[in-house]
N, C-alpha and C positions, 0 to 999 in steps of 0.2 A: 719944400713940398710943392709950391707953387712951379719950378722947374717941373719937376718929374709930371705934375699934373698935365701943363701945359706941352711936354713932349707927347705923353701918352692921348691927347685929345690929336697931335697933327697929325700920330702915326694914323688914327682911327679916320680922319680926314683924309688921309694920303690914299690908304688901301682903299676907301669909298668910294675915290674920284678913279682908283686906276681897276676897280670894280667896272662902273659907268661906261668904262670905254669899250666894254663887249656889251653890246646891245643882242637887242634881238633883231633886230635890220641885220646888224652884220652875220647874223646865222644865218639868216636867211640866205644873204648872197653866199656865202660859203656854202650850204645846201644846194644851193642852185649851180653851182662850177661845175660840176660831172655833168649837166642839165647843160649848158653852155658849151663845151666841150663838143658833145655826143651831136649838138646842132649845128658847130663848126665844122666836125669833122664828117659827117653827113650830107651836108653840100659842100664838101670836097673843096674848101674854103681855108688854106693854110694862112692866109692876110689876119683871116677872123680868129680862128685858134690863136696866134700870135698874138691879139690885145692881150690875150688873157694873162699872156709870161712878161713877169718882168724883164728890163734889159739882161740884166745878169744873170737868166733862168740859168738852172742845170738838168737838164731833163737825158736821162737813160731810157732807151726804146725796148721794146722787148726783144728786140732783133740784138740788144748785147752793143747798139751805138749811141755814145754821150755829145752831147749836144751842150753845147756852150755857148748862152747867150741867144736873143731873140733872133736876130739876124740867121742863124744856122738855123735855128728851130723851123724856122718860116722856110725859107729856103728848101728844108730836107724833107719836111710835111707836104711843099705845095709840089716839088717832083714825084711824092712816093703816091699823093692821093689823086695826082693826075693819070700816073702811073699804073704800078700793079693794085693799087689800092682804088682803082678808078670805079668798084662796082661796091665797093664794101658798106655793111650798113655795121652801124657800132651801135649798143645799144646799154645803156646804166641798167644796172642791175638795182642795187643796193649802197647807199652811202654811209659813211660814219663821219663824226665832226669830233675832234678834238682840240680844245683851245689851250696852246703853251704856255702862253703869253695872254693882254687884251689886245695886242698887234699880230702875233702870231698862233696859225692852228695847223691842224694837218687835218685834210678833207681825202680820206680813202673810197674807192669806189670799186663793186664788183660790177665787170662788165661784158658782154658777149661781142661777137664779131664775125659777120658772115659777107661770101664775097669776095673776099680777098684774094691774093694769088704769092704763091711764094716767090723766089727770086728766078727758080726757072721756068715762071708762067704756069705751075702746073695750080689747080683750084686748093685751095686749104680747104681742110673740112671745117664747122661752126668749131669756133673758139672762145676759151672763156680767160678770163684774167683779173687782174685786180693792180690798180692803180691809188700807187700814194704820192699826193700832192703838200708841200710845203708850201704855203702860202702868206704874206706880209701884209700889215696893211701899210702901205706910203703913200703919204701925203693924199690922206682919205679914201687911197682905193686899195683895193685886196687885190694884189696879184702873187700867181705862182710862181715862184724861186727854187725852187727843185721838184723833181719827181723822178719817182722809180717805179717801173710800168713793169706787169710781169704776166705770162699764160700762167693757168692755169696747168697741173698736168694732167693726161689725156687719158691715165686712168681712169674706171669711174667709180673707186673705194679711196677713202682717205688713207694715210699708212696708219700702223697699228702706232705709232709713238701718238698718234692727234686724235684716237678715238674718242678719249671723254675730255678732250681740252674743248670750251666752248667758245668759240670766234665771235667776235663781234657781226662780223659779214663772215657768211660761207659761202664760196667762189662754186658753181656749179663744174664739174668734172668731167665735160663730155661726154658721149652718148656709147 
């Protein structure tokens, strides 16, 4: 009895302490990533975007290009936003916080996008999208490990298969 007791008290100790390590500080910062982001990429600052990925990001662009690793991430942001992306303003919409793990969540964001230029210079019209982010925390800090970045489409009705599915975040549909 005294086994079973004493097993049943560490499990109640174990789950407590692996409770404790999602605080509300780290909601916060996870809250605030889309917040972070949308400031990096707004002063056209791919160095800054870049703290935020881990070495080993994997990040998918909406343009359908996988990025491996901080070093390309950096690299391919600080050409694109010097670039055709040199006037764009990006803007969060709405975020959601899901915690997998107490080390790991995924922080989605719905976001707009104006400015921009497509690849043969001509202006995009306002664009909307939705970004998900997988994120770790290591060695006390939260950083992003994958993402998959996606438009919106340019309709402006959802299809009929999503009329009464209700979203967490609804992505606005162009104008």
């Amino acid at each position: 009895m005294k086994i079973i007791l004493g097993l049943l008290c560490l499990g109640i100790v174990g789950s407590g302490a692996s409770a404790q390590l999602q605080t509300k500080q780290d909601e916060d910062v996870l809250r605030g990533l889309p917040q972070r982001f949308q400031v990096g990429f707004n002063r056209h600052d791919a160095h800054q975007l870049a703290q935020m990925m881990a070495e080993d990001v994997e990040f998918v662009t909406v343009g359908l290009t996988w990025l491996r690793g901080r070093a390309d991430f950096e690299k391919y942001h600080a050409r694109l936003l010097t670039g055709r992306f040199h006037e764009i303003a990006w803007t969060v919409l709405d975020t959601d916080l899901q915690f997998i793990r107490p080390e790991v969540a995924v922080v989605r964001h719905s976001w707009t996008a104006e400015g921009d230029r497509n690849p043969d210079g001509s202006v995009r019209p306002q664009r909307f999208g939705l970004m998900t982010m997988v994120v770790e925390k290591r060695n006390g800090t939260w950083l992003v490990v994958a993402v998959q970045n996606v438009n919106a489409p340019t309709s402006g009705t959802r299809p009929a298969e999503a009329q009464d599915i209700k979203s967490p975040i609804v992505v606005p549909r162009g104008k």
